[in-house]
N, C-alpha and C positions, 0 to 999 in steps of 0.2 A: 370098385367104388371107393372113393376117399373119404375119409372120414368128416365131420363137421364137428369144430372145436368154436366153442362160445366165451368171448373177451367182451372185455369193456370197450377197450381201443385195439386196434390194428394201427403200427405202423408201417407204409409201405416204403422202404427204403433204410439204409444201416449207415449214411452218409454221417456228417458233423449235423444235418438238421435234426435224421433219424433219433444219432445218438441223444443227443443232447434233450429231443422228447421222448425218449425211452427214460432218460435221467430223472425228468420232471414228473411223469405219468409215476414211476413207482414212488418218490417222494409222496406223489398227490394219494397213493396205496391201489392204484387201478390194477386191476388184471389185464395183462397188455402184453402184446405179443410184438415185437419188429422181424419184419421180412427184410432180405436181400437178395438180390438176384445172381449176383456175383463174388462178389467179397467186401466185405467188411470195412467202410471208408470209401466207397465209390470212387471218383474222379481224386479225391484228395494223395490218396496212394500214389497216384503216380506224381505229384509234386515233388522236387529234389528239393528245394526251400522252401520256407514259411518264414518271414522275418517280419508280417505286419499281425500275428496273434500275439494281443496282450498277454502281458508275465510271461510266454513263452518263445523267447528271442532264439534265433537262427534253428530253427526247429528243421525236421523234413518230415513229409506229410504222411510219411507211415506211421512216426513215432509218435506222430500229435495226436493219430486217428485210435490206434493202438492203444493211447492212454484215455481216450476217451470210453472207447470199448470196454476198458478192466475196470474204470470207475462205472460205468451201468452195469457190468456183469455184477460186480461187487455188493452193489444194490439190490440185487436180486433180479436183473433186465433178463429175460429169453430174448434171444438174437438166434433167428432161424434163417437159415439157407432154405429160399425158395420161393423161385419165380412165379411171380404174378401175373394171370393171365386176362384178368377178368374183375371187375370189381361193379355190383349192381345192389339195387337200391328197391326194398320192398315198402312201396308205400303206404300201405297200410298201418304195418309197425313203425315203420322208420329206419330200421337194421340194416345194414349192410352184411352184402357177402361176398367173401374175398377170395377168389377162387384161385389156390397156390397148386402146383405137379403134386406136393403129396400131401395137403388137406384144404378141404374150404374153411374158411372163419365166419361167424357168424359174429357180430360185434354190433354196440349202439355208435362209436362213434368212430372214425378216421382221421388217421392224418395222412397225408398224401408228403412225401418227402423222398422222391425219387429221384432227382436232379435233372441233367441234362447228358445227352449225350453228344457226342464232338459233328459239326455238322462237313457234308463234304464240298469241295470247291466246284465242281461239275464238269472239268476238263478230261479230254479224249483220251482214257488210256487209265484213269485215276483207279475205277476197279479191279481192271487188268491186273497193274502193278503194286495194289495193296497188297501192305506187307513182304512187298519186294523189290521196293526204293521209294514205296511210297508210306506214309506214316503219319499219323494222328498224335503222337506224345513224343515228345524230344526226351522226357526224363527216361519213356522205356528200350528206346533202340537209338539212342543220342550214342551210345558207345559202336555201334556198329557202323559208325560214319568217320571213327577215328582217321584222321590226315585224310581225310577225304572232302568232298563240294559236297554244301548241302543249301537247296533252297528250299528259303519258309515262306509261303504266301502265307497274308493275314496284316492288317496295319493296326488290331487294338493290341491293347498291353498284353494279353497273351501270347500274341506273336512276337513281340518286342522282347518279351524278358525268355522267350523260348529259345528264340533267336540269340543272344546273350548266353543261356546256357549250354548251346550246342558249339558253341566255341571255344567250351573246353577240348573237344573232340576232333571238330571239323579241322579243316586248314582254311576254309574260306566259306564265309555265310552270306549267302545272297537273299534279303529282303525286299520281297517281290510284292509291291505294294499297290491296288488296283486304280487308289484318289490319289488326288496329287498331295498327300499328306496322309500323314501317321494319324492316328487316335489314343496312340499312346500314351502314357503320363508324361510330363517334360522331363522328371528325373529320368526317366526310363530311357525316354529319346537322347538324353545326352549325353548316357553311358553306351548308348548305342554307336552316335558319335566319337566318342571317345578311344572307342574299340576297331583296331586297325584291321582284324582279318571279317569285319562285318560290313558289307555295302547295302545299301538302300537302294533299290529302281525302283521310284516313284512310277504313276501311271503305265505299270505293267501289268500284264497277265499272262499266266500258263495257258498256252492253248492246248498242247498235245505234248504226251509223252508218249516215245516208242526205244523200240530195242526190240533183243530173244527173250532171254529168261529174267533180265533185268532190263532196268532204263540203259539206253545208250546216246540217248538225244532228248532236248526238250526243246520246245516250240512256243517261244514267246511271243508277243503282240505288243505293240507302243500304242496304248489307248488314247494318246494326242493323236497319231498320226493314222491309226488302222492299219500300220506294216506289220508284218511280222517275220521274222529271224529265228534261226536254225542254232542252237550252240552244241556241238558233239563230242562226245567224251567216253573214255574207255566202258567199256558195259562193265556196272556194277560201282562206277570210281566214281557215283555220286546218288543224290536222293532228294528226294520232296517230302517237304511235312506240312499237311495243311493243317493250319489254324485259324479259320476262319468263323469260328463262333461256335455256339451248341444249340443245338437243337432240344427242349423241356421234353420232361418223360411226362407227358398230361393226357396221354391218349384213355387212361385207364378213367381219367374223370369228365371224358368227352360227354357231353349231357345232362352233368352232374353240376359241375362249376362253370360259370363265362371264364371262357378264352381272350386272352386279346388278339392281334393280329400276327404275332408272331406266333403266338399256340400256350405263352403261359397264362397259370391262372391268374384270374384279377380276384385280390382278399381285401376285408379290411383290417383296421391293425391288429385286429386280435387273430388274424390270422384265416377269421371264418370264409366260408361261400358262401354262394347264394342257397344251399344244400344246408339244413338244420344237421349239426354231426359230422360236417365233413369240413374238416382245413387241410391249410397248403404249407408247407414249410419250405423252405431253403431255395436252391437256383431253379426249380419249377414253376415258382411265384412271379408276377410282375412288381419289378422294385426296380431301383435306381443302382444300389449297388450289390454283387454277389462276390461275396467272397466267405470266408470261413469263419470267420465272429459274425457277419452276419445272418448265417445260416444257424450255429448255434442259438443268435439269439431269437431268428424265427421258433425252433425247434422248442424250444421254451416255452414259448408264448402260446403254441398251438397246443402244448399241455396240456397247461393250466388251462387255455380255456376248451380243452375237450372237459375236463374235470369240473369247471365250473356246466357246462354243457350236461353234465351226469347227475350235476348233484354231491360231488363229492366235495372233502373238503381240499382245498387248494394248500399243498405245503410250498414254501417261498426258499 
């Protein structure tokens, strides 16, 4: 039987949103606990640059996440390891309970600050060959492509600047594009341009990877025309990274918060739901843009007003 530990706030996730309302909540003097499910920094970790966080120029996303971390520990933040399975809502009082592998939480108020997770492209072969030519993050197996072919499906900036970084490694990057155009930034797009061992094939698709124990062929489609072509290559002597968006971690506040169409939550600016006690911080949220100061400065926001939510007083 697990134990039940009683907060003010739960945070569910240890990202820059986490952090940054862990930061807040003990300023405001809450008893508050952050959860993580994995490590410490979420998706930011595997960043190999940060170059648009204010005052912290050319950064990389362990060391940004890291100093985030040591200024809420320092504070006096608990940052626990442990996965969240369950999160449900007693109407009566209004409490939340947060049901983590090794305690539940009993809490009046929530922040939801999970992020997202990397979403998949759906082509034949893509689970097969996960994690063995096939890949989600260019910062964490971008070295195991060294002089080797690598395509990135994906046409927003993630793919674009992923794309970019694996050409430290690669010998040849192929941007496998499904519109007939990028969504990229135009900086981004012209340094892609600019860049001799990176091609762009607009209006393509992966249809199918095969091979034995690695890829040894992929199978493309011309979405003008509906052909498709065969390109073959020694097993092992290339790979796919999809980057085609993420997928919000909101399953936990399915019935709690509106969804919009894609599955993030809809808040307003202070962060709240439709749920009295429960906000949304960082790339879980629906917003315009996600990036890492603006997850901070969600994480903030949802603080304070859990805090003003409590009753307490709000420190600035």
């Amino acid at each position: 039987m697990t134990d039940t530990v009683r907060k003010d706030l739960v945070i569910v996730g240890g990202g820059p949103a986490g952090l940054s309302a862990a930061i807040y909540a003990q300023r405001s003097l809450l008893d508050v606990v952050t959860l993580e499910r994995e490590a410490v920094g979420g998706q930011v970790i595997l960043t190999s640059e940060v170059d648009n966080y204010p005052g912290v120029p050319h950064a990389d996303g362990f060391s940004l996440v890291d100093a985030m971390h040591a200024q809420a520990t320092d504070l006096g933040a608990q940052v626990v390891m442990d996965p969240v399975s369950s999160v449900e809502r007693d109407e009566a009082t209004g409490r939340f309970l947060v049901r983590g592998a090794s305690a539940c939480y009993d809490c009046a108020s929530l922040i939801l600050a999970a992020g997202a997770r990397p979403r998949h492209a759906g082509f034949e072969g893509e689970e097969r060959f996960a994690g063995h030519g096939v890949s989600y993050c260019a910062t964490c197996d971008g070295m195991f492509y060294r002089n080797k072919q690598v395509f990135v499906i994906g046409g927003g900036n993630s793919a674009a600047e992923e794309a970019l970084f694996l050409t430290r490694f690669a010998s040849k990057v192929t941007l496998v594009v499904r519109k007939d155009h990028l969504r990229a930034q135009a900086a981004v797009v012209a340094e892609l341009e600019r860049n001799e061992k990176v091609e762009v094939r607009l209006m393509t698709s992966v249809v199918s990877l095969d091979g034995g124990e690695l890829p040894s062929s992929v199978t493309l489609r011309d979405n003008a025309t509906g052909a498709t072509y065969v390109e073959t290559y020694e097993e092992g002597s290339f790979g796919v990274f999809v980057l085609v968006g993420r997928t919000p971690e909101t399953e936990l506040v399915r019935g709690l918060a509106e969804l919009d169409d894609a599955g993030y939550v809809l808040t307003d600016e202070r962060m709240a739901t439709q749920t009295p006690g429960l906000f949304v911080a960082g790339d879980a949220r629906a917003k315009p843009l996600r990036q890492i100061v603006t997850a901070a400065s969600d994480g903030a926001v949802a603080a304070t007003s859990a805090a003003a939510f409590l009753g307490r007083p709000v420190e600035g």
